[in-house]
PAPAZA-504300 format. One line per 5 residues: number of its first residue (from 0); for each residue x, y, z of N, C-alpha, C. Coordinates in steps of 0.1 Angstrom, whole numbers. Example, Ala and Ser with C-alpha at 12.3 -4.5 7.8 and 13.67 -1.06 7.14 Angstrom:
0> 132/-57/78/123/-45/78/132/-33/78 ~ 128/-22/71/137/-11/71/129/0/79;
This chain:
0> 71/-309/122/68/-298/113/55/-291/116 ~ 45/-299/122/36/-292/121/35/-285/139 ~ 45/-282/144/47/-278/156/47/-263/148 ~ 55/-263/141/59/-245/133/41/-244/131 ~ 35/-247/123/20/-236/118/13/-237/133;
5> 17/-246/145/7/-243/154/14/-230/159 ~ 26/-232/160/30/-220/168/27/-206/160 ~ 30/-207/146/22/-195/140/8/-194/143 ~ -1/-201/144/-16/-201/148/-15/-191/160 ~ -12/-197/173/-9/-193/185/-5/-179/185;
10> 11/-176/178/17/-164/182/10/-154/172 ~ 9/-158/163/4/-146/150/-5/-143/145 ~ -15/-154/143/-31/-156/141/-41/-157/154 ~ -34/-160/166/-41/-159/177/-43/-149/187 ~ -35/-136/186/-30/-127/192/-42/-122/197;
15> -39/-111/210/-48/-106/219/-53/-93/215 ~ -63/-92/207/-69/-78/198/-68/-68/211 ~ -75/-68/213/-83/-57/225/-68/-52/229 ~ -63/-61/235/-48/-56/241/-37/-53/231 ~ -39/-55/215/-25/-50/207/-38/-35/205;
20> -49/-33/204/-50/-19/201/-52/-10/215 ~ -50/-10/227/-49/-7/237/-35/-1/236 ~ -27/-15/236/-12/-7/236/-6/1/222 ~ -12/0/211/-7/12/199/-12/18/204 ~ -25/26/207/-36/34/211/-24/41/219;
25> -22/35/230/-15/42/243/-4/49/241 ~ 5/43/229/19/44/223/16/55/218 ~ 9/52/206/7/70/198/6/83/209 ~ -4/77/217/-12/94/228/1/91/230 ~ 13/82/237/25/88/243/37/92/241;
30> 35/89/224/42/97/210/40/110/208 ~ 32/110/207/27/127/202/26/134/211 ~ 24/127/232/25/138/238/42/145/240 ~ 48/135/241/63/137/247/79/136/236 ~ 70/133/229/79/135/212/77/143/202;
35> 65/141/196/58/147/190/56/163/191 ~ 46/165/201/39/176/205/31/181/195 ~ 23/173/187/16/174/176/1/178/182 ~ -12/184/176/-21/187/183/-32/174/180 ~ -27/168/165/-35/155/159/-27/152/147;
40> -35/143/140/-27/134/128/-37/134/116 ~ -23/134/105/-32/134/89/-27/119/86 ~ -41/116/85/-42/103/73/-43/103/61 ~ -32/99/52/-40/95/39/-45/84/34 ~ -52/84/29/-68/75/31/-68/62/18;
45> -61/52/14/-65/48/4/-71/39/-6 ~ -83/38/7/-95/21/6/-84/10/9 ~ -69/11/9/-64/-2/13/-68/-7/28 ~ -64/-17/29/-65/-26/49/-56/-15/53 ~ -42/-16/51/-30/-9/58/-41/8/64;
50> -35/11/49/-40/29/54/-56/30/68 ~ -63/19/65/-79/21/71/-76/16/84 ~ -70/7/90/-68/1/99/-57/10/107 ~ -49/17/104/-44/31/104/-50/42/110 ~ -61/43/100/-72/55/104/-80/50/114;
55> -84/39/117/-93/37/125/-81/38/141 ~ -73/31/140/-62/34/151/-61/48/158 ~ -60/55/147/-57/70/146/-68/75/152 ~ -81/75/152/-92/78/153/-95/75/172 ~ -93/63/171/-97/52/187/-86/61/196;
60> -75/63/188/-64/71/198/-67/81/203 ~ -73/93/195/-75/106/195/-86/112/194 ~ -96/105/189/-109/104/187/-106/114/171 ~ -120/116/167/-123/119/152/-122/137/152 ~ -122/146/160/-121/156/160/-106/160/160;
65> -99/154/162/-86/153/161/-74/146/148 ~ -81/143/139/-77/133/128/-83/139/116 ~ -76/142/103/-80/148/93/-76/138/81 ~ -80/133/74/-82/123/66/-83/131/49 ~ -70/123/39/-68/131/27/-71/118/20;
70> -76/119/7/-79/106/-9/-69/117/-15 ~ -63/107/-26/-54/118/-29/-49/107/-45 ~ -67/108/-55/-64/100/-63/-58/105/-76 ~ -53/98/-84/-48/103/-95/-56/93/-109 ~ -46/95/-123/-57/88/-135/-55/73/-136;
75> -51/69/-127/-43/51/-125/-50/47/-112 ~ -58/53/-102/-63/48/-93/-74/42/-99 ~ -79/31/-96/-93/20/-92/-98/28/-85 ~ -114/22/-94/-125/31/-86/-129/29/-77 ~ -128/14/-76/-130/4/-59/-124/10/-45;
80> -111/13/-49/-104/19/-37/-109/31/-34 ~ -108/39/-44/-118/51/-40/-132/52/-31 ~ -136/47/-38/-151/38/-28/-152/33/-20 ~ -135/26/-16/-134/18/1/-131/30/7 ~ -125/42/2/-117/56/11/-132/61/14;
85> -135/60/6/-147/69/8/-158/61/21 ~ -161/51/18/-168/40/29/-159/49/45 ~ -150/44/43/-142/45/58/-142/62/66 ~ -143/72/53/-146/89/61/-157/86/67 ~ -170/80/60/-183/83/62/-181/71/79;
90> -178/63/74/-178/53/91/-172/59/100 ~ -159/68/99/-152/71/112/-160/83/112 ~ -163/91/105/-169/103/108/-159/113/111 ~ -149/115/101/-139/128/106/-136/136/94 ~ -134/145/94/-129/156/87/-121/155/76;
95> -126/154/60/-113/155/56/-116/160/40 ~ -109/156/32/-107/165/19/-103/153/8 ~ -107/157/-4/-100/148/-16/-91/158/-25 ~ -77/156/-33/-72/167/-38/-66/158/-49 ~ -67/157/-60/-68/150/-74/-53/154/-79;
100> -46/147/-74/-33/148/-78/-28/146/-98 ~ -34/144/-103/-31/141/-117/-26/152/-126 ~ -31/166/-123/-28/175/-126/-15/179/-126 ~ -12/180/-115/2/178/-106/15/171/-116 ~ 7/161/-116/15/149/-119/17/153/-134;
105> 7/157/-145/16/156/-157/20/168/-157 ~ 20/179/-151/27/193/-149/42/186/-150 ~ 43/180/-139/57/172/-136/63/165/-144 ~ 53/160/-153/60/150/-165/62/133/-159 ~ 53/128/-152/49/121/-144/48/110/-155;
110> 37/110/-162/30/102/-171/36/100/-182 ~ 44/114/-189/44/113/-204/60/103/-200 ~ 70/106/-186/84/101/-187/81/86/-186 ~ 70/80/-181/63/63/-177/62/62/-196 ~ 53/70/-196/50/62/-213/61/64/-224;
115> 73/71/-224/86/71/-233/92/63/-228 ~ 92/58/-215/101/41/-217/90/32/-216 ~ 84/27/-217/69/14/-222/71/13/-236 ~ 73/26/-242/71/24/-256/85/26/-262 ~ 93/23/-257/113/20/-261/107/3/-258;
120> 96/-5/-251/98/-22/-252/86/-23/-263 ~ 75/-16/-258/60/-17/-270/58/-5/-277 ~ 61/-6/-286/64/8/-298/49/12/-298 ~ 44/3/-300/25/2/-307/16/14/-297 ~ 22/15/-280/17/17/-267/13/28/-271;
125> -2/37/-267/-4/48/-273/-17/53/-258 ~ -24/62/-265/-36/63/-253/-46/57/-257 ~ -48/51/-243/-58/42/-245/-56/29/-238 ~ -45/27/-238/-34/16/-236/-34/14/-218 ~ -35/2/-213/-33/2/-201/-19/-5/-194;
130> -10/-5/-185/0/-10/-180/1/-15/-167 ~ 10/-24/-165/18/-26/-151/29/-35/-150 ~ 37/-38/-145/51/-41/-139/48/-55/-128 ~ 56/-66/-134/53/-80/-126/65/-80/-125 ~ 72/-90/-110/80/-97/-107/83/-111/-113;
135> 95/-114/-118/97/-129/-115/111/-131/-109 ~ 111/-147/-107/126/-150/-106/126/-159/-90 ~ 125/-148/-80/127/-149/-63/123/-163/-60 ~ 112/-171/-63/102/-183/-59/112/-197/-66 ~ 120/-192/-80/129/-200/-84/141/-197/-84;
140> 147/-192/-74/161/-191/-70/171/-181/-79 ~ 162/-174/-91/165/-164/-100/167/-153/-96 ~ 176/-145/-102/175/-130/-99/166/-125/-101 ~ 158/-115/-98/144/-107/-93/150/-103/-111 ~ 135/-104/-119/138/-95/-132/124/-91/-131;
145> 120/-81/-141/108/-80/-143/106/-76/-156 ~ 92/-78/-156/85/-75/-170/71/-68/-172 ~ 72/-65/-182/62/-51/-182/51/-60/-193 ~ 40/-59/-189/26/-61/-191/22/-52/-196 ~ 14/-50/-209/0/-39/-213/-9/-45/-220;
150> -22/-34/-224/-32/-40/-227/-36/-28/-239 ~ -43/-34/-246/-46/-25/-261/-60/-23/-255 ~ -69/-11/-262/-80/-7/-262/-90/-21/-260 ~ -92/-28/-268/-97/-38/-271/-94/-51/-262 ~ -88/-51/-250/-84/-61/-240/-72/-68/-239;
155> -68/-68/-253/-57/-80/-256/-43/-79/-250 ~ -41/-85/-240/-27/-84/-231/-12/-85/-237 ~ -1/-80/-237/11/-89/-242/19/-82/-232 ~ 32/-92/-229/47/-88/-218/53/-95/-223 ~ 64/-89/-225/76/-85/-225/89/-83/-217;
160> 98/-88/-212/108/-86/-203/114/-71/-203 ~ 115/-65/-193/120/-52/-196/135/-48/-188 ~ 143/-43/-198/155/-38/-195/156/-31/-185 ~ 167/-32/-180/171/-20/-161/167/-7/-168 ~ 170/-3/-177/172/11/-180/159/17/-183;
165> 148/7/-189/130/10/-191/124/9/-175 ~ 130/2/-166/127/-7/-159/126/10/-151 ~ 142/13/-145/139/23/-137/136/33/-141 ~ 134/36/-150/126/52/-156/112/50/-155 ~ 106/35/-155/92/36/-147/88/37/-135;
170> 100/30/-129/97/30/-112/99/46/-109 ~ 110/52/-117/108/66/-109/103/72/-115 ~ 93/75/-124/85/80/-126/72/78/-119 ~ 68/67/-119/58/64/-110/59/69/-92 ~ 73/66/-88/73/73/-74/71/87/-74;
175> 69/94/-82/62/109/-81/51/108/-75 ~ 43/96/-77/30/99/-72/27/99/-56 ~ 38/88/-49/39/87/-38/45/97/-31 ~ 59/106/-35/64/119/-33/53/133/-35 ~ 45/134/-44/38/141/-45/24/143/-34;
180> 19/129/-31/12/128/-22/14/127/-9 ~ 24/128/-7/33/132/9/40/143/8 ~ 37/152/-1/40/167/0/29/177/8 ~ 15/167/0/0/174/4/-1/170/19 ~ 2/159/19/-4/151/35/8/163/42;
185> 21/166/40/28/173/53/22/186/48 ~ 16/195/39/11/209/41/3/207/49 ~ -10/199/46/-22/197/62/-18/194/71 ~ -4/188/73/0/190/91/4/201/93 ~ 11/205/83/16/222/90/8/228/93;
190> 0/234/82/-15/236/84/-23/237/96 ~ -21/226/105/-28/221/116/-23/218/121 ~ -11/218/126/-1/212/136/-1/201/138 ~ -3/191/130/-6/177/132/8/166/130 ~ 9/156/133/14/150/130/10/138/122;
195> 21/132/106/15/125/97/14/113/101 ~ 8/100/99/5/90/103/10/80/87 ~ 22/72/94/27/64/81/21/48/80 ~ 16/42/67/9/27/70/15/19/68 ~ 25/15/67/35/3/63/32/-10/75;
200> 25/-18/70/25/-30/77/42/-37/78 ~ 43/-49/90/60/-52/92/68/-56/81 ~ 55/-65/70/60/-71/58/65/-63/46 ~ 59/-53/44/62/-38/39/73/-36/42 ~ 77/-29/52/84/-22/61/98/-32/61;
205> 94/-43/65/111/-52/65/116/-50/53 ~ 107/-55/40/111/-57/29/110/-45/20 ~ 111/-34/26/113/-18/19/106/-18/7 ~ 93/-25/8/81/-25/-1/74/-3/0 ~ 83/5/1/79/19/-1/85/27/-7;
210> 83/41/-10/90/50/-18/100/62/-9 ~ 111/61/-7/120/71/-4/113/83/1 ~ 112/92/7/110/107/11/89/103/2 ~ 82/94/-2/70/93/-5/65/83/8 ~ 58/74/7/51/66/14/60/63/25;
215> 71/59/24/82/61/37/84/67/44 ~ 76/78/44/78/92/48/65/95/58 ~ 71/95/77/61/100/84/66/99/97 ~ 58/106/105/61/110/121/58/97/130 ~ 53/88/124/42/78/136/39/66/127;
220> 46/53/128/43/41/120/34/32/128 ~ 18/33/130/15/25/142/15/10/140 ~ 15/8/124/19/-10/125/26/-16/119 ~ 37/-7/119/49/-13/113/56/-26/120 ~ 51/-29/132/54/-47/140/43/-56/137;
225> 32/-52/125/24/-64/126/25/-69/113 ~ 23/-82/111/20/-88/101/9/-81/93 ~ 6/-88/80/-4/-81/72/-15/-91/75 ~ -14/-99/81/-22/-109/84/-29/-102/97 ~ -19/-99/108/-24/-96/120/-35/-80/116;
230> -28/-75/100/-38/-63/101/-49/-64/98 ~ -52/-76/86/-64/-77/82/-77/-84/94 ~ -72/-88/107/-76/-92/115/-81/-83/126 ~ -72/-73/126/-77/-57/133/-84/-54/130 ~ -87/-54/116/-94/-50/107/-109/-53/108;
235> -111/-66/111/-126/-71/118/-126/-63/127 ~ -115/-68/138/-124/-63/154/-123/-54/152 ~ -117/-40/144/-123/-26/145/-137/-20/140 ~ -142/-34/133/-155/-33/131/-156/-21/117 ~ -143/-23/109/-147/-16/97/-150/-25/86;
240> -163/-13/75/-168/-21/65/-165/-35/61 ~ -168/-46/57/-168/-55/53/-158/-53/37 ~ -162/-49/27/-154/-41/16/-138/-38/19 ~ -137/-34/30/-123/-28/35/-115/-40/42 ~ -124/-52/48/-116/-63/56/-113/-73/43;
245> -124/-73/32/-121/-83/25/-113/-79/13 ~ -110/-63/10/-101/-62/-1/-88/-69/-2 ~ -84/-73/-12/-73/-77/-19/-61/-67/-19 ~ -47/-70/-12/-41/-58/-13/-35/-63/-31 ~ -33/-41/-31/-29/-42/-46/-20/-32/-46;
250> -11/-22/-57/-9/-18/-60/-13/-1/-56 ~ -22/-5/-63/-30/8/-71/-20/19/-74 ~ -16/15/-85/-5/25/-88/-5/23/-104 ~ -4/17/-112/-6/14/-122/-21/11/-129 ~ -21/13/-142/-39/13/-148/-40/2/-146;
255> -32/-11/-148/-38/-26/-150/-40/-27/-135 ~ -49/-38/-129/-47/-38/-116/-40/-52/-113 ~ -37/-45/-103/-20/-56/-103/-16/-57/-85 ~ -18/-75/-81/-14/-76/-67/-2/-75/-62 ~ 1/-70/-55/14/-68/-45/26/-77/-49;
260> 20/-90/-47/32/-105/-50/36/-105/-65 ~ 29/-98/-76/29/-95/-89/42/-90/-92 ~ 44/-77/-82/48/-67/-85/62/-66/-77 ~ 61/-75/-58/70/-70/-55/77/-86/-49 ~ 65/-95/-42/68/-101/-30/68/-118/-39;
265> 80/-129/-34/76/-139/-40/60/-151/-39 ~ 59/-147/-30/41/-151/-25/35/-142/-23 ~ 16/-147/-21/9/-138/-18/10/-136/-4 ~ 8/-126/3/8/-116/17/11/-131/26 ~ -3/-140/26/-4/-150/37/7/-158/38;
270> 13/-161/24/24/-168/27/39/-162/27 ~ 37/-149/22/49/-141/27/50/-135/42 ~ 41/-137/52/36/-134/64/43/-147/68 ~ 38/-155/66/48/-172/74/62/-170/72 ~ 64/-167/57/83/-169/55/86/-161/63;
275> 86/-147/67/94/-134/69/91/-140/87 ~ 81/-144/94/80/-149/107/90/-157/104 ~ 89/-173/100/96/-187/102/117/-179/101 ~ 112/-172/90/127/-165/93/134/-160/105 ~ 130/-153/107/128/-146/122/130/-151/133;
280> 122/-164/136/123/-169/146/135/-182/144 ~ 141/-178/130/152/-194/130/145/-205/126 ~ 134/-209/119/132/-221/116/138/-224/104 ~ 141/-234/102/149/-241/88/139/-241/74 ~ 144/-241/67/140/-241/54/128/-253/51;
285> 135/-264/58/127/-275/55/115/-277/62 ~ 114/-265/75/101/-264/85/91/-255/76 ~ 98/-243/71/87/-238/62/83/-241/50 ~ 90/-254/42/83/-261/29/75/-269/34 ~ 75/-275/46/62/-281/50/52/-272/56;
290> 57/-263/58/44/-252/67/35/-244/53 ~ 43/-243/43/36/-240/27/34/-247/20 ~ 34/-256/20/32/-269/10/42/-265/-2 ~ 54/-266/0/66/-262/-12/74/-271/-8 ~ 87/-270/-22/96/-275/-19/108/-273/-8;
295> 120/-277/-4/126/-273/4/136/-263/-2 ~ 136/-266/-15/147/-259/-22/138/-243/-27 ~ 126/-244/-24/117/-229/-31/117/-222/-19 ~ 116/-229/-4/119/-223/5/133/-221/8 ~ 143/-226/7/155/-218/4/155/-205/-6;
300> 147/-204/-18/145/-191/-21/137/-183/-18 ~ 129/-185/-11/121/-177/-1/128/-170/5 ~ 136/-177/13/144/-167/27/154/-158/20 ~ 162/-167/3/171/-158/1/165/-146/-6 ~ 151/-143/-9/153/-132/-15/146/-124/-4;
305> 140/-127/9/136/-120/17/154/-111/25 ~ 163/-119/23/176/-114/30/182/-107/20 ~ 178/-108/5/182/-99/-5/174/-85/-4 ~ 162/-90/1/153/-70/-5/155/-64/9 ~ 157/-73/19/165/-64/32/180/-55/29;
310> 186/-65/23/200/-60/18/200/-46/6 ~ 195/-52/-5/191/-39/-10/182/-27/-13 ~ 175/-30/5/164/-12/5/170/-14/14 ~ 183/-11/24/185/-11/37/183/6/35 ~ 189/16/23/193/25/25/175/32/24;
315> 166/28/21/153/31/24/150/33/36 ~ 159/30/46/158/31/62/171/41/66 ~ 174/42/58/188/48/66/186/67/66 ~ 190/70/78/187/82/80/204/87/71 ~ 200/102/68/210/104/58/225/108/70;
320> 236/104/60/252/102/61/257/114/68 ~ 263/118/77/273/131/75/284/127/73 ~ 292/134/76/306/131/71/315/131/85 ~ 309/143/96/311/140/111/302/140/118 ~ 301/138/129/289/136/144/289/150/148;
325> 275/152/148/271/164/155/264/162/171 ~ 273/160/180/269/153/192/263/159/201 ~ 260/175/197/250/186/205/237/185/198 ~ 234/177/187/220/173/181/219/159/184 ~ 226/151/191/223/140/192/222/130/180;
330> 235/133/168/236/126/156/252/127/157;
């Protein structure tokens, strides 16, 4: 058993830096020359690891005269992340802009359609009030349900299980924000002829941890093959802020702040980085309850819900349906 975490040590934690940013580096210049034909790339910026380790890639590739960099916060972002976005302009030294999407957003009815289903589960919910959306189920072989969390002026927390029907009028309301802020990022490419730069790490990306035509949405994924583990490790040797290698991935989507595994994944990152690997390479259930210190039967629900959120975001990948082949467009 303990052959599996060496070999994760070895292949996934031990990898060859210098040489995995040489070859993205090389891939993009030979994306954008011969595919693309873009003049540079728009980042959007969001103090997370993914997006910064992104920009810094973006940047090593093309250098900083070539890369335009967007913050693109609204009234639910943390001020922390803002402050890591901000850290990372000033370090790479490139060109860019902040554009305060909130406005936008309740023009759109963004906010008020999130708070008429919160308060169809918490009547009381008013302004002032903070929220977010947890996972359960996946870790105990349950169906994925979720429940919605809030917080009163005064601190005091309460959740609630929430219905499909509260459930998805939050999630799509909230993917406005990600749709909206991939509207701005492709006007500054047009703008500039650039091409957009998408950050979905592999664990993301397998498990359609993104939003449709929003965060899903881009010309160039430069680390959609790495683990989130392998990113946070780029993330040193690219020699950005300390703030940005040691942040906690989160959300930042909702007022409460709320981690990833909360929200989407049955572990946190490090251990959903082993299952989605141990999967992958075929190891048995019983190799990765000893490689996580779990049961064999919690690692049987590991895998099954990692083969479940493949199954249902496949169509988060799928390029859209015709009805016939257009074989002079090469579709």
């Amino acid at each position: 058993m303990q052959a599996l975490a060496e070999r994760y040590e070895a292949e996934i934690l031990n990898f060859d830096r210098d040489k995995e940013v040489e070859k993205i580096c090389e891939s993009m210049r030979d994306i954008m020359r011969t595919k693309l034909r873009r003049r540079g790339v728009v980042v959007a910026v969001s103090g997370g690891i993914d997006s910064s380790v992104s920009a810094a890639l973006a940047v090593k590739a093309f250098g900083p005269k070539k890369a335009f960099f967007i913050q693109l916060p609204e009234v639910d972002s943390a001020q922390d992340t803002q402050s890591r976005g901000s850290q990372l302009i000033e370090h790479l030294g490139v060109d860019h802009t902040t554009h305060n999407i909130a406005a936008t957003l309740e023009a759109i009815g963004c906010y008020q359609a999130r708070d008429e289903a919160i308060v169809k589960t918490f009547p009381e919910y008013a302004e002032g009030w903070k929220n977010k959306i947890v996972i359960k189920g996946g870790l105990d072989g349950q169906v994925n349900h979720f429940s919605l969390v809030v917080q009163d002026p005064q601190g005091q927390q309460f959740e609630k299980r929430l219905d499909l029907k509260e459930y998805l009028q939050i999630v799509a309301a909230t993917n406005y924000k990600q749709r909206i802020r991939k509207t701005i990022e492709y006007y500054h490419a047009d703008r500039l002829n650039y091409a957009v730069i998408g950050t979905p790490n592999r664990l993301e990306y397998d498990q359609g941890f993104f939003v449709k035509n929003g965060d899903g949405s881009a010309d160039l994924k430069p680390i959609a093959h790495l683990y989130k583990t392998q990113v946070y490790a780029l993330a040193k040797h690219l020699g950005l802020p300390d703030s940005i290698c040691n942040a906690i991935p989160t959300t930042d989507t909702y007022s409460l702040p709320q981690g990833q595994d909360e929200f989407y994944f049955a572990l946190p990152y490090q251990e959903m980085d082993k299952a989605l690997w141990a999967l992958n390479i075929g190891a048995t259930a019983n190799e990765l309850a000893e490689m996580l210190g779990i049961t064999q039967e919690q690692a049987n629900f590991v895998f099954q819900d990692i083969q479940n959120k493949r199954k249902t975001t496949h169509y988060l990948h799928a390029k859209p349906y015709l009805i016939e082949a257009l074989p002079e467009l090469g579709l």
